[in-house]
C-alpha positions as CSV (number, residue, x, y, z in Angstrom):
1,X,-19.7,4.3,-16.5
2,X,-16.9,1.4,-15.7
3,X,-17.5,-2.4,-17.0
4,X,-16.2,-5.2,-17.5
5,X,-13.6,-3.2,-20.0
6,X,-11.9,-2.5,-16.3
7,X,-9.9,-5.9,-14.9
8,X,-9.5,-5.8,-11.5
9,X,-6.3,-6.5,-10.1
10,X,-6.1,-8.0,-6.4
11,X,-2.7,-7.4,-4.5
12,X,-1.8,-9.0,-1.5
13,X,0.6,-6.3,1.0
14,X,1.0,-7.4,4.2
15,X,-1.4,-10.4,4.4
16,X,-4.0,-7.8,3.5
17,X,-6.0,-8.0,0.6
18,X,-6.1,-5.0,-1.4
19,X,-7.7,-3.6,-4.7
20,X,-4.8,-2.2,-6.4
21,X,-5.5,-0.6,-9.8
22,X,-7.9,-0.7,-12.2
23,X,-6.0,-1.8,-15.5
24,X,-7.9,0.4,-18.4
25,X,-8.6,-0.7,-21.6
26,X,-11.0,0.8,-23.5
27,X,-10.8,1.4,-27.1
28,X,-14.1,1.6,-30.1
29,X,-13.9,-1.7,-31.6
30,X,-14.2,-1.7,-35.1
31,X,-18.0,-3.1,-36.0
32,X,-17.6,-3.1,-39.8
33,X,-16.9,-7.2,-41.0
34,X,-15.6,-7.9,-43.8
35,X,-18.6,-9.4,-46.3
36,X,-17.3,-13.0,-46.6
37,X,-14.4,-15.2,-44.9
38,X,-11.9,-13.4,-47.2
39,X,-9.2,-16.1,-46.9
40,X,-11.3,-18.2,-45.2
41,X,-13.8,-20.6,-47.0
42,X,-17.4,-20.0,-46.5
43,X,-19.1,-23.0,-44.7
44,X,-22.3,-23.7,-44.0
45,X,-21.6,-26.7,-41.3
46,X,-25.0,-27.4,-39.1
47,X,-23.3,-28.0,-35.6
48,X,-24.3,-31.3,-33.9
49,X,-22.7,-32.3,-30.7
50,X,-19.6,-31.3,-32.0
51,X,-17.9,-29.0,-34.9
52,X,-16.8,-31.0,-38.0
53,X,-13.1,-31.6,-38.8
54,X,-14.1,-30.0,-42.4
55,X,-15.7,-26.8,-40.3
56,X,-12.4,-26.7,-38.2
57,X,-10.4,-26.6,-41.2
58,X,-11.7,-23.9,-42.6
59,X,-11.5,-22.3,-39.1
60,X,-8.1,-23.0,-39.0
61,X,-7.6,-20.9,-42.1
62,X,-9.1,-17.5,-40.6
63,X,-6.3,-15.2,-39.5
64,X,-8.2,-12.4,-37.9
65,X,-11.0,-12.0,-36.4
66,X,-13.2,-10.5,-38.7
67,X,-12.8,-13.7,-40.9
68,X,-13.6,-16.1,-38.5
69,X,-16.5,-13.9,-36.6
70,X,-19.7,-12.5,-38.4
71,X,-21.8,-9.6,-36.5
72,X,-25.0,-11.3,-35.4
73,X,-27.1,-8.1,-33.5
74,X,-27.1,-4.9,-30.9
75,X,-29.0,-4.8,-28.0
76,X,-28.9,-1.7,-25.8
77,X,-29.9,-2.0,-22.7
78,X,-32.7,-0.1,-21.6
79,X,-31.7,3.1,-19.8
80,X,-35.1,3.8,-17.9
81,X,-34.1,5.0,-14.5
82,X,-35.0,2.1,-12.0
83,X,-32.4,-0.1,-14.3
84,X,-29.5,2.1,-14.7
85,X,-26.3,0.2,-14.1
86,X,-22.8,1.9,-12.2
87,X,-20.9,-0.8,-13.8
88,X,-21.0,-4.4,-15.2
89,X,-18.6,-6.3,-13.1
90,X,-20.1,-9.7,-14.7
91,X,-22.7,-10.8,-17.4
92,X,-24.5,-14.4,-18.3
93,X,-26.9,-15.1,-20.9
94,X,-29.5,-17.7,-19.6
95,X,-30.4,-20.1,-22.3
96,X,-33.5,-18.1,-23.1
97,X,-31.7,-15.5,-24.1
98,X,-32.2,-13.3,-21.3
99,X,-29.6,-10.9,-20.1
100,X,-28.1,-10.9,-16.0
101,X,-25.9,-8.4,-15.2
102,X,-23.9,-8.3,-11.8
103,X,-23.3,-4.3,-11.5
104,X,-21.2,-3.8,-7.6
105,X,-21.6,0.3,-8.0
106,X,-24.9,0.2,-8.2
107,X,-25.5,-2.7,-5.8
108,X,-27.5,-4.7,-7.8
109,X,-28.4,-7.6,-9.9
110,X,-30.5,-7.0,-13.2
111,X,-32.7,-8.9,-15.3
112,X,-33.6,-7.8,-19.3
113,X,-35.2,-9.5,-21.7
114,X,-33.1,-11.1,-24.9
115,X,-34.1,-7.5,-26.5
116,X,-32.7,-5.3,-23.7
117,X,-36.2,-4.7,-21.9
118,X,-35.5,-4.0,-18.2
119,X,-37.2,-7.2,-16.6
120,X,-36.7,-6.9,-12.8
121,X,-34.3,-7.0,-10.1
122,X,-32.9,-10.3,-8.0
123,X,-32.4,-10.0,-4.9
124,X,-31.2,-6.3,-3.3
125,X,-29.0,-4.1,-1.3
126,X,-28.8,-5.4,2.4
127,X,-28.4,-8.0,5.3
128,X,-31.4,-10.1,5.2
129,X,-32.4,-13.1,3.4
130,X,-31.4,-13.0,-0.9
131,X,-29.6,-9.8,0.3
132,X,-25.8,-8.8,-0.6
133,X,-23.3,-5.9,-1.1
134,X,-21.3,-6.1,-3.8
135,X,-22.5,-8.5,-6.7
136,X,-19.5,-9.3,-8.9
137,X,-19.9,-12.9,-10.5
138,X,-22.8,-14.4,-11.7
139,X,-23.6,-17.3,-13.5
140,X,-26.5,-19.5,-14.3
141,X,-27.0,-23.8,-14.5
142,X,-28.8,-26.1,-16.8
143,X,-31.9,-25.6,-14.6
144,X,-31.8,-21.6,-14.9
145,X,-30.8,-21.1,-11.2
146,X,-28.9,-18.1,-10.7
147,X,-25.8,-18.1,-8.8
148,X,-24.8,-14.4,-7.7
149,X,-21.0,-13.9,-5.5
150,X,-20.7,-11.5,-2.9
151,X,-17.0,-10.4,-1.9
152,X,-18.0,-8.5,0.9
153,X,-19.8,-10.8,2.4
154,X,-17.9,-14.0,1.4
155,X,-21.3,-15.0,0.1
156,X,-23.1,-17.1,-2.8
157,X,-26.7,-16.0,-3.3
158,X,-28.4,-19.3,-5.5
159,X,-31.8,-17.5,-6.9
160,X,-34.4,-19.1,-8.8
161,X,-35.0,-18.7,-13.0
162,X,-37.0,-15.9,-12.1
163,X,-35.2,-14.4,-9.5
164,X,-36.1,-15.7,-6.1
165,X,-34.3,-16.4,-3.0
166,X,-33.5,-20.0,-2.7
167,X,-30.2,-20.7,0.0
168,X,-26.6,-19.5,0.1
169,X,-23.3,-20.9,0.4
170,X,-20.7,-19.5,2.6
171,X,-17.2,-19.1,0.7
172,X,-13.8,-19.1,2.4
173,X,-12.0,-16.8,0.5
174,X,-12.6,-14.5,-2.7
175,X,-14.1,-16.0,-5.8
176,X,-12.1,-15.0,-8.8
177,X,-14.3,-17.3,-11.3
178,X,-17.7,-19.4,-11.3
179,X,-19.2,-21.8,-13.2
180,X,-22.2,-23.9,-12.8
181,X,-23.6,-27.4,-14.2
182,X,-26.0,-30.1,-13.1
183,X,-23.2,-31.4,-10.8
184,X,-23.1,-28.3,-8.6
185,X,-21.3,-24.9,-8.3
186,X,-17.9,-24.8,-8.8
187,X,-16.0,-21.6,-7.6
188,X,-12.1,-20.7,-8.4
189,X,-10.5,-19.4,-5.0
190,X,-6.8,-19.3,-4.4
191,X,-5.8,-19.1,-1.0
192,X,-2.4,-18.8,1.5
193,X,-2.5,-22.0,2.9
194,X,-5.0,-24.4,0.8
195,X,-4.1,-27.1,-1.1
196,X,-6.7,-27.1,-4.4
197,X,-7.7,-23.7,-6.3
198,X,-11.6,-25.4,-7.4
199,X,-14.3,-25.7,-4.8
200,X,-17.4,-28.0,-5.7
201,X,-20.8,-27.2,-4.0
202,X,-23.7,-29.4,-4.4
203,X,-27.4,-27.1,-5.2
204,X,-28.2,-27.1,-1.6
205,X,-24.7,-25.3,-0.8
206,X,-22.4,-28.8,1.0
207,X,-18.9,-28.8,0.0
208,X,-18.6,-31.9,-2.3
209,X,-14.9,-31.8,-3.1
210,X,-12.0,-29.8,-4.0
211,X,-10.0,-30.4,-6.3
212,X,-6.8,-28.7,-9.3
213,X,-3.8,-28.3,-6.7
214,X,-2.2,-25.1,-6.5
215,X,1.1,-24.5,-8.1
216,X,3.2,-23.5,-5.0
217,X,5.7,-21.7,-7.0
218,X,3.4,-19.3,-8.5
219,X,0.9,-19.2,-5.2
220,X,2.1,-15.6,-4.3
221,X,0.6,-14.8,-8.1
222,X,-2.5,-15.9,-8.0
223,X,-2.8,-14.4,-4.8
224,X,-2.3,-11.1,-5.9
225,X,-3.9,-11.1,-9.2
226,X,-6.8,-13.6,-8.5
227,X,-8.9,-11.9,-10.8
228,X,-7.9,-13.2,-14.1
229,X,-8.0,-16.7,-15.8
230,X,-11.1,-18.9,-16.5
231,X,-13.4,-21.4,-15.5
232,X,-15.9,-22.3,-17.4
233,X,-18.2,-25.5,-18.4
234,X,-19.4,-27.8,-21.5
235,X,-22.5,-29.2,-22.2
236,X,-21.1,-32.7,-20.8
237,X,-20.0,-31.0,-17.5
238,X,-16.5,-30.6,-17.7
239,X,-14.5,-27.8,-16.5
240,X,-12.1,-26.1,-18.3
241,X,-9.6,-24.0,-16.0
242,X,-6.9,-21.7,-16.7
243,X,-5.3,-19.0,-14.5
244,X,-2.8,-16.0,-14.7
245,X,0.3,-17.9,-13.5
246,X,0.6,-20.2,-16.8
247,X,-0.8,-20.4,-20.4
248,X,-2.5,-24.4,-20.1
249,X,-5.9,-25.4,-19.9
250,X,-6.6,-27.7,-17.5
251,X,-9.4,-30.3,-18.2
252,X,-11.2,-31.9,-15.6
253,X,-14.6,-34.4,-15.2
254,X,-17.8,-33.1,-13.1
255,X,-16.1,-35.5,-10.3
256,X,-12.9,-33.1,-10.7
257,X,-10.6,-36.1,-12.3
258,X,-7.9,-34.1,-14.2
259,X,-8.4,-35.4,-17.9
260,X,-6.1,-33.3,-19.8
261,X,-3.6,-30.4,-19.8
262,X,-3.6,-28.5,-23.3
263,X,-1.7,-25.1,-24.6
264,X,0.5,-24.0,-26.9
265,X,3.7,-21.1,-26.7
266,X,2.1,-18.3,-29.0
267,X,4.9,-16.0,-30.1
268,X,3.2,-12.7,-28.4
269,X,3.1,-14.4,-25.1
270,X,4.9,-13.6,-22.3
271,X,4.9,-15.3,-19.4
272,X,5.1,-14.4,-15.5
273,X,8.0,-15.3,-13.6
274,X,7.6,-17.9,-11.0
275,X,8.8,-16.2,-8.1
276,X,7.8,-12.7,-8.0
277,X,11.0,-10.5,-7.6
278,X,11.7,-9.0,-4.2
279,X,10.6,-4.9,-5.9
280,X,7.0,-6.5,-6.8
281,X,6.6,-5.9,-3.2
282,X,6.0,-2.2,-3.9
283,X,2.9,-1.6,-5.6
284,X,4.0,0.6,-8.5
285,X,6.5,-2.1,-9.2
286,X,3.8,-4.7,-9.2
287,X,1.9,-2.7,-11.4
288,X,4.3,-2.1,-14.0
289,X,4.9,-5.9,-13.9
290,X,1.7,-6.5,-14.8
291,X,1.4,-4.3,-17.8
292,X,4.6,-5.8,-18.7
293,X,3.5,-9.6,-19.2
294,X,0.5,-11.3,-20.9
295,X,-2.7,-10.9,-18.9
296,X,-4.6,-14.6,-19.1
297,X,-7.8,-12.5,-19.0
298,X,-11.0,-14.6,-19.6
299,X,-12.0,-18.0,-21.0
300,X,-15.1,-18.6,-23.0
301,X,-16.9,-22.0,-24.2
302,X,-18.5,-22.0,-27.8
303,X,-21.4,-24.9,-28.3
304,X,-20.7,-27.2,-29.1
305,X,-17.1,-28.1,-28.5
306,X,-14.8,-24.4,-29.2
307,X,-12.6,-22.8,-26.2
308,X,-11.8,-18.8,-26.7
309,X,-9.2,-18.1,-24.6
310,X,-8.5,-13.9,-24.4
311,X,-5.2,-12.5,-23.6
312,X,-3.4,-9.2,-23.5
313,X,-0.8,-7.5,-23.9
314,X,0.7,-3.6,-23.9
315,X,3.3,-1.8,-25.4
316,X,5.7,0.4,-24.3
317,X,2.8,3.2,-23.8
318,X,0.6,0.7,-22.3
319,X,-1.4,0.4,-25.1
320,X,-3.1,-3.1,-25.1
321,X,-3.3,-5.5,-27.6
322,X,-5.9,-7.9,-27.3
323,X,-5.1,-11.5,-28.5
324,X,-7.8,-14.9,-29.0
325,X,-6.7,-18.4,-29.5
326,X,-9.0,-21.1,-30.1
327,X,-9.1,-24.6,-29.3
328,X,-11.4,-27.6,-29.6
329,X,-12.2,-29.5,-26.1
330,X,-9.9,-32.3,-26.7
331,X,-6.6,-29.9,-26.9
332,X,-6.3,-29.1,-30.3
333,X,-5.0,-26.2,-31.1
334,X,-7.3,-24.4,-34.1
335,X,-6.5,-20.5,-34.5
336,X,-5.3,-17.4,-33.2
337,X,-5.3,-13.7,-34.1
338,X,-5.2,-10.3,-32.6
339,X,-8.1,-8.5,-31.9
340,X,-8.8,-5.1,-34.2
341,X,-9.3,-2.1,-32.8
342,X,-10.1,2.1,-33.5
343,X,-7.0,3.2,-32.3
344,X,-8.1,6.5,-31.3
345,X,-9.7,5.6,-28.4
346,X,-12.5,8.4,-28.6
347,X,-15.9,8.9,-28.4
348,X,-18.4,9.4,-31.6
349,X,-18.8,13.0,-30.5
350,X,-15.4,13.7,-31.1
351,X,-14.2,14.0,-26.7
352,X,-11.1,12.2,-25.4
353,X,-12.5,8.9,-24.0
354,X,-11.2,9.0,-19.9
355,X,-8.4,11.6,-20.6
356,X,-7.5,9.5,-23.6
357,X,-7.1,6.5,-22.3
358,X,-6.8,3.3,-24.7
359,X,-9.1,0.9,-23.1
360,X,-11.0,-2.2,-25.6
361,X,-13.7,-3.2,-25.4
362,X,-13.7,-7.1,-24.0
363,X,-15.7,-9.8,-24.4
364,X,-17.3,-10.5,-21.0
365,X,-19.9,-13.2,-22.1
366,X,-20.8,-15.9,-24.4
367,X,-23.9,-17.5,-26.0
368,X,-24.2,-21.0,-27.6
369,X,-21.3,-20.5,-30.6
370,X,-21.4,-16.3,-30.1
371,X,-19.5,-14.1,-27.8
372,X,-20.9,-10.8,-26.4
373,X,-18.7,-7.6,-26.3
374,X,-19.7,-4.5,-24.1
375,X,-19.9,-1.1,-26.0
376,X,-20.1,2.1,-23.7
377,X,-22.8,4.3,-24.8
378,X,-22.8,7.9,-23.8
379,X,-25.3,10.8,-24.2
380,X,-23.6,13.5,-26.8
381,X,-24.9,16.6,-24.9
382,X,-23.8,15.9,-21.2
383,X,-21.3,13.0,-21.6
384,X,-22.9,11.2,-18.6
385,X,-22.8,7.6,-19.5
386,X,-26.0,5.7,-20.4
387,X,-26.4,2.2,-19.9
388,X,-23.9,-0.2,-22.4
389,X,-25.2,-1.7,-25.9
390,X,-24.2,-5.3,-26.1
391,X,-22.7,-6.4,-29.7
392,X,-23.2,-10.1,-30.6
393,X,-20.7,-11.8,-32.6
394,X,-21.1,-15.6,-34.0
395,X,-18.6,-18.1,-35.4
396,X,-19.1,-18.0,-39.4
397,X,-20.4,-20.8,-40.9
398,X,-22.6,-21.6,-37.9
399,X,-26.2,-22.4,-38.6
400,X,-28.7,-21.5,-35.0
């Protein structure tokens, strides 16, 4: 079973869009934390509307992740038959705690309760009304609406809290990120000739505005690798974007007024080129660029006022590196570490883990001040893969 472990790589030959590789990375992450902060001093800091300068402090201090990030819970995700998922290409946590899954194998959207129960499908497989194809992004709004994106079908399906059909909206290219507030739906899309990269629908699916211009110098980029970067939103309804081409956050109002630019040159970063050599023309070419630079994989919002950005990174064997950096909503730069991993890259039982490959485990979701990491389960006897257990990890020092 593939997840959200795989980052999917889009590549542009010939005008033609194209799926070229899936980039593995999937390695057991180590689940044994250390007892207490270690360097790090242990606060207690009730979280208002924002963190405290003191509880930022002591953030500031943690140099790895097992300091700064305490194991909260496992939920496996039930493996009865009618809810077994081909992969998770996306994941959202509605406020409530319960779990949506986007899985475009399997052709389907689930529902499960906070503890994994297997609540019930939204939407199906098909042409008609609330129907799609391929599910890969979902995402949820203040009001629990669910917002499912088809590629196939240049499609987003806008479902009820409890899973019912309300309206679409028709997309004009592919949807590489999603985020939803009160304002609307705002989808990422890059595109050959448009002039903005963020799309703002209003809840009955009209166009509202577009908005964060498109670098033209690195336009061929996001083209081809569309699928990477971030977009997510704060509880005030800003947006926070940041894509593969270059490592700054862009901070805009619900309105799409740019209010800041934020990053910082980490040492382990390194950067694409703005114009793509003439060889990255060739697919294997491209391909080894890509494991040669710094993916800008995912960005993450932590209530009530923390940015996790995750990056990565491979060596000479293509074994990744996983890398977060942390920063408060007004810029500030607060931490940054590496990401610790079993190195082996195998399976409890003992059996090579896809030939051996190293792939980590990501995190592909967060909750108020936690972030969610998939963990592939498979059955010992037949090695068929079961459905994934989901590992919870909060901020230290956060009360909920």
């Amino acid at each position: 079973m593939l997840s959200l472990t795989t980052t999917f790589v889009r590549v542009c030959f010939n005008g033609g869009t194209k799926q070229l590789a899936h980039i593995w990375f999937i390695l057991a992450f180590s689940l044994c934390l250390l007892p207490g902060f270690s360097g790090c001093k242990n606060s207690r800091e009730k979280a208002s509307n924002q963190f405290t300068d003191k509880f930022l402090r002591q953030l500031a201090e943690c140099k790895s992740f097992d300091q700064a990030f305490e194991k909260v819970r496992d939920v496996q995700l039930s493996t009865q038959r009618d809810a077994l998922i081909g992969r998770v290409t996306d994941l959202v946590i509605a406020s409530d705690g319960r779990i949506i899954v986007a899985d475009d194998i399997g052709r389907q959207v689930l529902m499960f309760s906070p503890e994994g129960k297997f609540l019930r499908r939204i939407g199906r497989f098909g042409d008609g009304p609330g129907e799609y194809h391929s599910p890969s992004l979902v995402t949820v709004d203040p009001e629990q609406n669910i917002y499912v994106f088809d590629p196939t079908l240049a499609k987003v399906f806008i479902f009820d809290a409890e899973g019912n059909f309300k309206r679409l909206i028709f997309t004009r290219e592919f949807v590489s990120r999603m985020a939803a507030t009160s304002s609307g739906v705002y989808l990422q899309e890059f595109t050959f000739e448009g002039r903005n990269s963020i799309f703002q629908y209003d809840t009955t699916g009209k166009l509202i505005r577009t908005f964060s211009s498109i670098p033209e110098n690195f336009r061929e980029l996001l083209m081809r690798l569309s699928a990477g970067g971030g977009l997510v939103a704060d509880d005030q309804g800003n947006l926070y974007q940041i894509t593969v081409a270059k490592y700054e956050i862009l901070k805009f109002s619900p309105d799409g007024s740019l209010m800041a630019k934020f990053a910082r040159t980490p040492p382990f970063l390194k950067p694409y080129p703005e114009k793509l050599p003439s060889h990255a023309n060739d697919r294997r070419k491209f391909n080894e660029l890509i494991f040669d630079r710094t993916l800008i994989h995912r960005l993450f919002y932590l209530k009530p006022g923390l940015l996790l950005v995750q990056l990565i990174n491979h060596d000479a064997q293509r074994r990744p590196t996983v890398f977060f950096e942390i920063y408060d909503v007004y810029g500030r730069f607060v931490t940054g570490f590496p990401q610790v991993y079993n190195v082996f890259g195998r399976l409890l039982s003992g059996k090579p883990l896809f030939g051996g490959d190293l792939v980590p485990n990501l995190v592909i979701s967060s909750f108020d001040s936690s972030i969610c990491f998939e963990i592939h389960i498979h059955n010992d006897s037949t090695g068929v893969a079961l459905n994934p257990k989901l590992a919870f990890y909060r901020l230290r020092g956060v009360s909920q």
